[in-house]
N, C-alpha and C positions, 0 to 999 in steps of 0.2 A: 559668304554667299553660298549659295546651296553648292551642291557636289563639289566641294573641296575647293572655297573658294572661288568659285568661276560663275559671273556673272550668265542668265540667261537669253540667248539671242531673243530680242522680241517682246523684252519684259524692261519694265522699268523701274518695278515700286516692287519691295521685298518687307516683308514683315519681320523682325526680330524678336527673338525673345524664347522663352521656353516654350520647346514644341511648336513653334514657327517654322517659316522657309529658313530666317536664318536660325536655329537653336543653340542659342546662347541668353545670357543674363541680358538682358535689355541696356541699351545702353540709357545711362542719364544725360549726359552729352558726346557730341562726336568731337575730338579732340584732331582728326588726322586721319586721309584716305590716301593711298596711291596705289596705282596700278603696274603689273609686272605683263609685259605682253612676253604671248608663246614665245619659245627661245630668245628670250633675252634674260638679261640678271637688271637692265637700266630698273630706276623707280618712278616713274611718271609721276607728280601729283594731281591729284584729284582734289580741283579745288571746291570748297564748303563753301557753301551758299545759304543765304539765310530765303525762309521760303516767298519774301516779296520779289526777290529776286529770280530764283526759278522758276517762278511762276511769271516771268515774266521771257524767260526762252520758249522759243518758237517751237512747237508742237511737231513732230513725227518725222524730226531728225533723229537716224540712226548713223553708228558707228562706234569708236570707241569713247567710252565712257571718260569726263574728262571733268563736270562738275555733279556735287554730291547733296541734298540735303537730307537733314533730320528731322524729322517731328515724333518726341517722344508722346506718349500715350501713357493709359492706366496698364502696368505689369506688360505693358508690348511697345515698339516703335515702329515707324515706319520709313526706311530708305528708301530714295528715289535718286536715279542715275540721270544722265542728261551726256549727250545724246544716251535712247534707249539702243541696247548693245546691240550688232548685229553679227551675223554667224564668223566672222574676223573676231572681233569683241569677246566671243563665249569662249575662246582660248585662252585668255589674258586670268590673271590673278589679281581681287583686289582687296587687299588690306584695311583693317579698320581699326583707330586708333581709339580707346574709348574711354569713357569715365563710368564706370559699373556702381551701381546703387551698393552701398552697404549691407552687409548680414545684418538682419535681429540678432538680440541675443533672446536666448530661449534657455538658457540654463547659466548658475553662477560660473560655469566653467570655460564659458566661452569666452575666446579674445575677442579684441576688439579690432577693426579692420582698418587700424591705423599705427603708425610710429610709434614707439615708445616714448617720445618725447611731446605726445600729445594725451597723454596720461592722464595728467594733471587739468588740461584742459578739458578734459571729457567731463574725471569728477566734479571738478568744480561748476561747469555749466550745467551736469546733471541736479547736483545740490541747488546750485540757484534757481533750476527751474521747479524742484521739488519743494523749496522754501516755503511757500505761502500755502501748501496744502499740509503741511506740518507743524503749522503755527508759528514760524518763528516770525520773531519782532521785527517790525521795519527796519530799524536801525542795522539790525541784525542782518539781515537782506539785503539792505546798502552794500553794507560793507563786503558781504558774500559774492555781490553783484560787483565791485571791484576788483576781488581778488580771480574772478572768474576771466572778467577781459585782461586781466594782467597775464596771467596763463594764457590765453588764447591767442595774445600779442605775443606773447613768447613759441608759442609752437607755428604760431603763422610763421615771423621773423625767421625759422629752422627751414622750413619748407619750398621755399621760391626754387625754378629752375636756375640753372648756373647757366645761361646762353648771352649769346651777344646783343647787342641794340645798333642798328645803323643807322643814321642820320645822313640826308644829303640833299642839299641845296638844288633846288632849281632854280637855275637863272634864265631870264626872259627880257629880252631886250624888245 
């Protein structure tokens, strides 16, 4: 959020991206918001809304910011806070957790913007999608086209988060 983090009293919608209000790499999705109000260290979260739903919060409530949505764009996105922050609010800090679009490569020397254990999977997908413009035989492409989801089942299976799952019954009599 512009000046270091801190939401604008009075504002709602903030653009992201290079040379934006917010300037940063745009996000591809928002993964995770919360908010840190003036002297405190607590984390508030800021719950993500998908946009049928904010659009469905009542209009020209202010205070602190408590739900968040995304709508990604071409090379920009656009944030929206809910309620819009009010002069209490422009003191708070609020964090954004995100999933950033990948580098081009633009030269043989560049990495790639992943695991090493996803190596194999990149070549191989690259190969398989470069197949059919290089003549190779169907056959041939099958089988490339296997060896591709088999590496890519293998670097998915590496990748998962390690977090919990809760389950709980509600009972209603």
């Amino acid at each position: 959020f512009p000046s270091h983090d801190k939401p604008v009293a009075g504002t709602s919608a903030y653009n992201i991206g290079v040379s934006q209000t917010l300037n940063t790499q745009y996000p591809v999705k928002l993964l995770q918001a919360y908010r840190v109000d003036s002297g405190s260290t607590t984390k508030v979260p800021v719950e993500l809304e998908p946009n049928y739903n904010y659009n469905m919060l009542p209009s020209g409530s202010t205070g602190y910011p408590i739900k968040i949505v995304y709508q990604p764009q071409v090379d920009v996105g656009v944030i929206k806070l809910w309620p819009t922050p009010d002069s209490n609010a422009a003191t708070s800090t609020i964090t954004l957790v995100y999933q950033r679009s990948f580098d081009y490569f633009n030269a043989s020397t560049d990495t790639p913007d992943f695991p090493e254990e996803w190596y194999n999977a990149l070549i191989y997908g690259l190969a398989r999608d470069l197949a059919p413009e290089w003549g190779i035989p169907l056959q041939d492409r099958q089988l490339l086209a296997k060896e591709a989801k088999e590496h890519l089942d293998t670097a998915m299976d590496n990748g998962g988060e390690d977090a919990s799952l809760y389950w709980q019954v509600e009972c209603r009599q």
